[in-house]
C-alpha positions in Angstrom: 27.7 41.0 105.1 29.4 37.6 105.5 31.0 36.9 102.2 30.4 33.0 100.9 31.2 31.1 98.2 28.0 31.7 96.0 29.9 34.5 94.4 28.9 34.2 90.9 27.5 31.0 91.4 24.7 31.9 93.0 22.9 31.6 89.6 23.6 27.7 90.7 20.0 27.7 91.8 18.4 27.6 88.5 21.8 26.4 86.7 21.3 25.2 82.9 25.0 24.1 82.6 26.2 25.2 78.9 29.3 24.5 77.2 31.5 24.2 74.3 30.2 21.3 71.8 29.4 20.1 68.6 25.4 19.5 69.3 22.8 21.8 68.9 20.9 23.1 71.4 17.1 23.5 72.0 15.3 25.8 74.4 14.2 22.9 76.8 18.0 20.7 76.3 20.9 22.5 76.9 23.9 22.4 75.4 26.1 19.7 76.5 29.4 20.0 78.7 32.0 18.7 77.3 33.1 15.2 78.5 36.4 16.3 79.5 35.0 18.9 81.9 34.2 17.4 85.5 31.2 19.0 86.9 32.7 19.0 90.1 34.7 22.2 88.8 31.8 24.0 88.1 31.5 25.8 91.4 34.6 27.5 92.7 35.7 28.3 96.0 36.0 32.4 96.3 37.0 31.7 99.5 33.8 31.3 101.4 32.5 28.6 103.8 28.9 27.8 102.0 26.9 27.8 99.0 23.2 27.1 98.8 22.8 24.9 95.1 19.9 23.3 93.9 17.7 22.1 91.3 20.7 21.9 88.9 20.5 20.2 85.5 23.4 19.0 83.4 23.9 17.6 80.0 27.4 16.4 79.2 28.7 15.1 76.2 25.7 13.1 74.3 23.5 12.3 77.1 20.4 13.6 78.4 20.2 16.4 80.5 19.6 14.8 84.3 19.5 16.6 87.8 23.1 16.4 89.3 24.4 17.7 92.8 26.6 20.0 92.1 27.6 21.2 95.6 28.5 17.5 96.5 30.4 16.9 93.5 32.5 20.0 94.1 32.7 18.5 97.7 33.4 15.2 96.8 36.9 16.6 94.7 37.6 19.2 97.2 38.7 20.2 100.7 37.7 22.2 102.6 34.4 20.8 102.3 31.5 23.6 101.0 28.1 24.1 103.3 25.2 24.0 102.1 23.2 26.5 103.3 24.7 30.1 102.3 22.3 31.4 104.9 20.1 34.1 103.1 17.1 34.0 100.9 16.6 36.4 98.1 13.9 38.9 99.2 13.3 40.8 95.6 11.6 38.0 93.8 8.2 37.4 93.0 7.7 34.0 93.4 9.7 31.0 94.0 12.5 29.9 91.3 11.5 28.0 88.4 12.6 24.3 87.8 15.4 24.2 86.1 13.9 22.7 83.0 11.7 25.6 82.6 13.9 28.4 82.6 15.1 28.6 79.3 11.0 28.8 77.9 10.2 31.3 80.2 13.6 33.4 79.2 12.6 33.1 75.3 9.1 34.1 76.1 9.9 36.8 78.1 13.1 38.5 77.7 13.3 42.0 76.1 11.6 45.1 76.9 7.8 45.5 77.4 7.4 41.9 77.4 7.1 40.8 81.0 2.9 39.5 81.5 2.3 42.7 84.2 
């Protein structure tokens, strides 16, 4: 198995970035990241060659969450440049991922046992 850079950032995919800060957080607006944190060092390098990253949301400091590119912000700070493509799809899932936005709803409505709508 060729090892890449998704590592534990794999999650990247439906990334809600949370962080340390004085605002409270709701299910649908995540906790910002704090100002002094540049979302470019959000992904690190494990020492692979590509990461597949998208439909990440951010919220940092007091603005409102927005889409943001992780992968080319990393890239943008960092050489050697990241791929994009990490060159597998997940075969256990049901269904595609859920927007980003969505996944915290669908976490509080159905995390826990004997809760999942089968």
């Amino acid at each position: 198995m060729r090892r890449t850079a998704a590592g534990a950032a794999l999650l990247a995919a439906a990334l809600v970035v949370t962080g340390a800060a004085p605002a409270p957080a709701t299910p649908t607006d995540p906790a910002p990241l704090a100002d002094d944190v540049d979302p470019a060092d959000l992904i690190h390098d494990w020492g692979g060659t590509a990461l597949t990253e998208r439909g990440s949301w951010l919220r940092q400091g007091g603005g409102p969450a927005h889409p943001v590119d992780l992968l080319g912000a990393y890239n943008a700070a960092h050489d050697p440049d990241l791929g994009g493509d990490a060159g597998w799809t997940p075969t256990l899932r049901a269904g595609p991922p859920l927007p980003t936005p969505l996944v915290p709803l669908a976490v509080g409505a159905f995390a826990g046992a004997g809760r999942l709508p089968l």
